[in-house]
C-alpha positions in Angstrom: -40.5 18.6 17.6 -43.3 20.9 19.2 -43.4 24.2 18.9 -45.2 26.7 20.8 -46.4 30.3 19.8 -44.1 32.8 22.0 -46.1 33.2 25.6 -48.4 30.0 25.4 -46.2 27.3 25.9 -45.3 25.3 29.1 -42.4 26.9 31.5 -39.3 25.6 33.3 -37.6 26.9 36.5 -34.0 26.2 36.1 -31.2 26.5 38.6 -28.4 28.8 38.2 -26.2 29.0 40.7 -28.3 29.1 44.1 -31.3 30.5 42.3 -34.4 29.2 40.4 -34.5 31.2 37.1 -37.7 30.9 34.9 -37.6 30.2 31.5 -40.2 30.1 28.6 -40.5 26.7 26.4 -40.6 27.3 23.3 -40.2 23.6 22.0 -39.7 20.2 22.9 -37.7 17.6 20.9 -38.7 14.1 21.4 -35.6 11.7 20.3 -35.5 8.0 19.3 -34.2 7.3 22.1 -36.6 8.5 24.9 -34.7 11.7 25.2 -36.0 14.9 25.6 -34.9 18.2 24.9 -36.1 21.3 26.1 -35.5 25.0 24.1 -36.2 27.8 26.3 -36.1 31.2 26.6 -34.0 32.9 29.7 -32.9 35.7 31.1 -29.1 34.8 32.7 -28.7 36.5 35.5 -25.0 38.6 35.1 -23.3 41.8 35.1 -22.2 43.0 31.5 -19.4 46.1 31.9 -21.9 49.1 31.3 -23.9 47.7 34.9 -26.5 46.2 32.7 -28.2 43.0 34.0 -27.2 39.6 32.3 -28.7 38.4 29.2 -31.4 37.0 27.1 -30.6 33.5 25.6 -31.8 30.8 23.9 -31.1 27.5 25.6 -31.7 23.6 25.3 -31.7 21.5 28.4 -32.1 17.5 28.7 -34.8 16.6 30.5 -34.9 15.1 33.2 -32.3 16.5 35.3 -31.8 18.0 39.0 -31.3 21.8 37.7 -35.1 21.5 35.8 -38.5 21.9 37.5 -42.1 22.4 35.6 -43.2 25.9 36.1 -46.5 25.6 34.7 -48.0 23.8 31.3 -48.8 25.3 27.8 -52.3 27.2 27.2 -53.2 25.9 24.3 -51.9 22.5 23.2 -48.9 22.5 20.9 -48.6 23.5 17.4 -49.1 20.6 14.6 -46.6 19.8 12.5 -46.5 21.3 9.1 -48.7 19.3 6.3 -47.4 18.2 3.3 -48.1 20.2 0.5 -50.7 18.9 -2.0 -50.0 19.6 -5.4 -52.9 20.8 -7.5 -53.5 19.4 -10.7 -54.9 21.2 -13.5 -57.9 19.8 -15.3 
């Protein structure tokens, strides 16, 4: 899995409805398989009872598919995964 810090990862345009809607990455998960997963960040375009707009969601989309095009790439690369911890050993 990579992670990236909120606003610096890569970004997805996905198709809801008739319309491209863009979505932040916030990670990617790499299966054993050769899939890929994609977690975003989007605002679903909607009409709650009040005459709000839609929503903000969290998502996961397969990658690739016909409803997913790149946006743009990450700024920085992605976050490392966490490191063991090291016990330290008194002396």
């Amino acid at each position: 899995m990579h992670c990236w810090p909120y606003g610096a990862g890569p970004a997805l345009y996905v198709l809801v409805g008739e319309r491209w809607i863009y979505a932040t990455v916030t990670a990617r998960a790499d299966y054993q398989d050769s899939r890929v997963a994609y977690h975003v960040d989007i605002e679903l375009p909607g009409q709650w009872e009040d005459g709000r707009g839609g929503g903000g969601y969290h998502r996961a989309y397969w990658w690739p598919q016909t409803g997913l095009r790149s946006a743009h790439g990450p700024t920085p690369p992605p976050t490392a995964p966490p490191r063991r911890h090291q016990s330290i050993r008194s002396r």
